[in-house]
C-alpha angles and dihedrals in degrees: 000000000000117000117227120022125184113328118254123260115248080241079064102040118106124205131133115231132232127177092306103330122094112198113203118249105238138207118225138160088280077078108046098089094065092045099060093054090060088048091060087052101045087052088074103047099076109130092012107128108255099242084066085049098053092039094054083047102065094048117111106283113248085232120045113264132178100259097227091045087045092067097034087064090046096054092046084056103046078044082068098055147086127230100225110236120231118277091211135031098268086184087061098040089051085043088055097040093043082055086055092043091057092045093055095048085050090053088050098245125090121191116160092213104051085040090053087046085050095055087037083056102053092040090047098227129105134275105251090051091058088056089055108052110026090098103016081124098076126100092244100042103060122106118253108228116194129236106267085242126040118218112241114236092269090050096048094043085049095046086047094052093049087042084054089043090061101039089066092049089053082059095051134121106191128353131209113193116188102208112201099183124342101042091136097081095042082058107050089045089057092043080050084057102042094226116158100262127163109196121201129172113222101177136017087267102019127085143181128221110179106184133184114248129229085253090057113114107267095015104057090130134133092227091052084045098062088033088067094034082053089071089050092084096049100060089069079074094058117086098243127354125184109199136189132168137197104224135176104225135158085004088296139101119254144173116215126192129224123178142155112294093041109144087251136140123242138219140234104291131264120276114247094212135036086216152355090265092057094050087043095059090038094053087046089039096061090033087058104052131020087193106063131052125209 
């Protein structure tokens, strides 16, 4: 199971809001009963098109659920999947049967379904292929596959609550991150991805990263946006963070909070070295002396 999908749209996003301050809406085992209910249901969903998922979806669920959590959890699942590509040229198959049809109104007589044997016929496959598939291009017409594993209810609450978490980043106009251990490899993710980053240290173990957010003047784009949320999952690693970001959110300005012991997924971690050459000296290095660390 991948962590961290797609991010979540601010139409998606729960806090709750007070003064200036928005407070994620977590999910925690309190939700897990219900969870586990949709993901019954979503089991049964696989190769359905995605206009019927979304559509049975968006049913009453059979066990109580907070509505906004609710569709945050949704989103984090259809985030999982894959949207099944045709298995015909749909473009081609409406081409050939709006050729018959043609045929047929020129002839004076029009039957769907004589005109749809006729295009099985030229195309030489059957006619309930041909149903299937004329329009399997379009956004709501392709299957929904799952992901070959299913994230259990703590994963998913875990996996909502990361893909929350960077929502909010995406909204956010400037970002302060306190690092307590393990700041080297937040800052060489945010260097990777060029983002506007001033880095101080305060104390001997503490440092501050202040970076500029995607709603920040020159930089309000969908591609700097994910490139902040990315580091998101690479705090969990450090030994303690203390977020807080700057968002535009409910036409308002806000400040959220994000710190070490939110319900959030990690990611891999960190690497310990930027290259074999750097391991290599580093394995020699420590073979070579007891009495000095590097």
């Amino acid at each position: 199971m991948s962590i961290g999908g797609r991010l979540l749209p601010a139409n998606r996003i729960q806090v709750r809001i007070v003064g200036n301050e928005a407070m994620p809406v977590w999910l925690g085992t309190e939700d897990h009963l219900w969870l586990r209910a949709l993901l019954v249901d979503f089991a049964r969903l696989d190769g359905h098109p995605s206009r019927e998922v979304e559509s049975f979806l968006q049913k009453p669920p059979r066990v109580f659920s907070p509505a906004g959590k609710r569709q945050m959890a949704i989103r984090t699942l259809l985030d999982m999947c894959t949207r099944q590509r045709p298995l015909l040229d749909a473009g081609k198959l409406r081409a050939v049967i709006t050729e018959e049809a043609q045929k047929a109104r020129d002839e004076g007589r029009f039957e769907r379904s004589e005109v749809i044997a006729a295009g099985a016929q030229r195309l030489e496959l059957s006619v309930a292929a041909i149903d299937a598939q004329l329009f399997s291009d379009l956004p709501g017409e392709r299957c929904i596959r799952l992901p070959k594993a299913i994230p259990d209810p703590h994963s998913l609450a875990i996996c909502t609550n990361l893909a929350l978490a960077q929502g909010l980043l995406r909204l956010a106009s400037e970002v302060t991150i306190d690092l307590y251990g393990g700041a080297r490899a937040v800052v060489r993710q945010i260097h990777l991805w060029r983002l506007l980053c001033t880095v101080r240290r305060i104390e001997p173990e503490k440092v501050r990263l202040h970076i500029s957010g995607a709603f920040s003047i020159f930089h309000h784009t969908i591609m700097y946006g994910r490139a902040l949320a990315s580091i998101l999952p690479m705090l969990v690693w450090c030994e303690r963070f203390d977020l807080t970001a700057r968002c535009m959110l409910r036409g308002r300005i806000v400040n959220a909070r994000l710190c070490s012991g939110d319900p959030i997924a990690g990611g891999d971690p960190p690497r310990a070295f930027d290259s074999r050459l750097e391991e290599r000296f580093a394995r020699e290095f420590t073979k070579a002396t007891l009495d000095w660390d590097l």
